[in-house]
N, C-alpha and C positions, 0 to 999 in steps of 0.2 A: 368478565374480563375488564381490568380495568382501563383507561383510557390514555392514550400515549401521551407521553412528555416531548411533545415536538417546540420546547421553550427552545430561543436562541442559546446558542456552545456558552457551557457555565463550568467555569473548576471546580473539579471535584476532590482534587491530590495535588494543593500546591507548589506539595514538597519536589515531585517533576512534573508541574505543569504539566498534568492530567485532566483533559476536557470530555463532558458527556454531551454528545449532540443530539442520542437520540435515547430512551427508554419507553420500553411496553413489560407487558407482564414477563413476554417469554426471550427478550434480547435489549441489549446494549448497541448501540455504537460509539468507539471513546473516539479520540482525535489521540493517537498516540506518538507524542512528543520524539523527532529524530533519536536516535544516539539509546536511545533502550530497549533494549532486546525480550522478547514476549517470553522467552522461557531460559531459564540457566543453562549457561556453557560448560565447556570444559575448564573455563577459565576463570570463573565465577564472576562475579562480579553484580551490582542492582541488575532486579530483572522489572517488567510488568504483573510477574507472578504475585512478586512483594506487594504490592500494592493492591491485589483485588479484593482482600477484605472489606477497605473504600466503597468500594462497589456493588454492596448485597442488597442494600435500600431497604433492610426489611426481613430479606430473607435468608435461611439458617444456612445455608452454604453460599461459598461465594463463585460471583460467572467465573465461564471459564471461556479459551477464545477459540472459534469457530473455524477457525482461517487462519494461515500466516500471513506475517508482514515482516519483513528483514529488517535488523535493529534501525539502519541507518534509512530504514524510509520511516517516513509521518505521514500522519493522515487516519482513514477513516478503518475501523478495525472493530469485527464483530463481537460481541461476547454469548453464550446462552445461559440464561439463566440461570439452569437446572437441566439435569439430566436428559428430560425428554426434549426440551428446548435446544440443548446441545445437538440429539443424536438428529431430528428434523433440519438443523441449522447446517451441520455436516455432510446432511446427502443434496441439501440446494447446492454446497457450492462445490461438491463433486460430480455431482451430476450439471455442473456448468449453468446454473441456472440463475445466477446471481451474475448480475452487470455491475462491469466495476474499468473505473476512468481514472488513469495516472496522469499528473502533468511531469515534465521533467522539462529542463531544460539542459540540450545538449550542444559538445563543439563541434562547430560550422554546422551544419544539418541537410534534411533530405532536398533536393531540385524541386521535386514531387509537395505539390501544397497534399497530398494523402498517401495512402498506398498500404501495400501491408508486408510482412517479413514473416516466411515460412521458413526457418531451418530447422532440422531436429536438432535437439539438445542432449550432451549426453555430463557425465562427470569427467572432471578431468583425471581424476586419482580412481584405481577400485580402495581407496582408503576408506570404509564404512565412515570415518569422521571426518570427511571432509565433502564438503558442498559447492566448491568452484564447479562451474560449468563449463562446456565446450560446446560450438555447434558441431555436429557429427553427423556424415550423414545416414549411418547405424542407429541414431538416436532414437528418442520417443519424437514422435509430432509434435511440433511449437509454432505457433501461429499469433502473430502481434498485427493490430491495426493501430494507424498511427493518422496525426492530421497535424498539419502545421498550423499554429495559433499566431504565430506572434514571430520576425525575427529579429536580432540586432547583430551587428559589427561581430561573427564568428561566432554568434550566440544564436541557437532557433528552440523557441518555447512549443513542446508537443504535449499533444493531447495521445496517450498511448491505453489501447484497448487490449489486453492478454485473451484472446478467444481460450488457449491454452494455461493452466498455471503451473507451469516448470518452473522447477528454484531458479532464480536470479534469472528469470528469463526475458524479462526487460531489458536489464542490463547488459546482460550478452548478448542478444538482440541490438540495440543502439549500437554496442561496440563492434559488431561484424557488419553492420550496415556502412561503418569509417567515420559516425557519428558519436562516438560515447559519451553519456551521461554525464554532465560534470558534479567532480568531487568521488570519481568514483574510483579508489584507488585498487580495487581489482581489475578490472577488465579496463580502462583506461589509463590515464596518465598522470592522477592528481597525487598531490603530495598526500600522505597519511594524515598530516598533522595541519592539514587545509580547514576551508570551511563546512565538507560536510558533500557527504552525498545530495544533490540535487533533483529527487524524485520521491511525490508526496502522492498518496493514494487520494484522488481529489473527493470521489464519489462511487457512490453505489444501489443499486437498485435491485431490491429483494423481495419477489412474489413469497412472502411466509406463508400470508393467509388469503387462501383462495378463492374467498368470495369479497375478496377487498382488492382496491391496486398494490400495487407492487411499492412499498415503503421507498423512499428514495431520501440517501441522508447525505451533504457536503460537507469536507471539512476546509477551513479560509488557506487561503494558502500558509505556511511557517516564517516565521521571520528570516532563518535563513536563504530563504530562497526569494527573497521580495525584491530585492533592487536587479537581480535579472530579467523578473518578469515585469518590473517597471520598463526596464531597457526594452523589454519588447515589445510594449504595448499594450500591458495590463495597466487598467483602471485602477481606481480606492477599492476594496475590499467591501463589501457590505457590513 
């Protein structure tokens, strides 16, 4: 097997500032750029799809991605290799086995420097196309831990842990807490045509291989999101 690519985050698809942070034989991690959606919509538009060619390094199919991540988060986002890399990659992170850390920065925020937010989640439409959420308390189980990092002037920087992964379950989460995410022009109050959803998939740690630790790979925080987490208390970036 050959040996990992653990070099510092390098583009690899400038075209949208597409970063690889981590590569081994059998998985990717990219750093995937706000505002691009991992798979075509109804509505068409670039996807990540377009792009995974970029990313075979070698080999005759290209990855494909293991996990979701909603267009308008960034951050750290899995790919598998090949087939059998995929279907291994797909039962870690259904069977909850993979740790994985969001920052977000939301309005005004929790009293609590931790705590955690249990509501079930359900959809709000039975429209099979549509994926807004609700908390319900019919729902599926959703369970979020959270830790306050950082706060400023109606601003508080969270570190948000998904025990559960329900769509948009963050989000909905922040928002029934009376904290929502900012830029989030669903479940919150931002304008569509704002800066951006403020919630980047920070980090992740994935036991692939069993007689090894558990990979663990960051992605830096996004440009858009830099001068809030300044406000609160975040350092230079590495």
């Amino acid at each position: 097997m050959s040996p990992p690519d653990t070099a510092p985050k390098r583009t690899v698809d400038p075209e949208i500032g597409l970063s690889l942070l981590y590569r081994d034989a059998l998985m990717l991690v990219i750093d995937k750029p706000a505002g691009l959606p991992v798979h075509p919509g109804p509505k068409g538009g670039p996807t990540l799809t377009d792009h995974l060619d970029s990313l075979r390094f070698g080999l005759p199919r290209r990855p494909e991605a293991a996990h979701r991540l909603d267009r308008d988060t960034s951050g750290c986002l899995v790919l598998g290799r090949h087939a059998k890399a995929l279907a291994r990659l797909n039962r870690l992170f259904a069977d909850s086995k993979v740790d994985k850390s969001y920052w977000a920065l939301v309005e005004g925020g929790p009293s609590e420097t931790e705590g955690r937010i249990d509501f079930p989640l359900a959809r709000r439409s039975d429209d099979p196309r549509s994926w807004w959420m609700k908390t319900d308390p019919a729902g599926a189980p959703s369970l979020t831990l959270y830790r306050v990092l950082g706060r400023a002037e109606g601003l508080s920087w969270l570190e948000l842990k998904p025990v559960t992964g329900r769509t948009h379950q963050l989000r909905v989460h922040c928002a029934a807490m009376g904290w929502p995410i900012r830029g989030d022009a669903i479940y919150g109050q931002a304008d569509r045509q704002g800066p951006g959803l403020q919630l980047h998939a920070r980090s992740l740690s994935l036991p692939l291989y069993p007689k090894r630790d558990a990979i663990a790979v960051e992605a830096p925080a996004p440009q858009h999101m830099q001068a809030g987490l300044v406000a609160c208390g975040m350092g230079a970036e590495p």
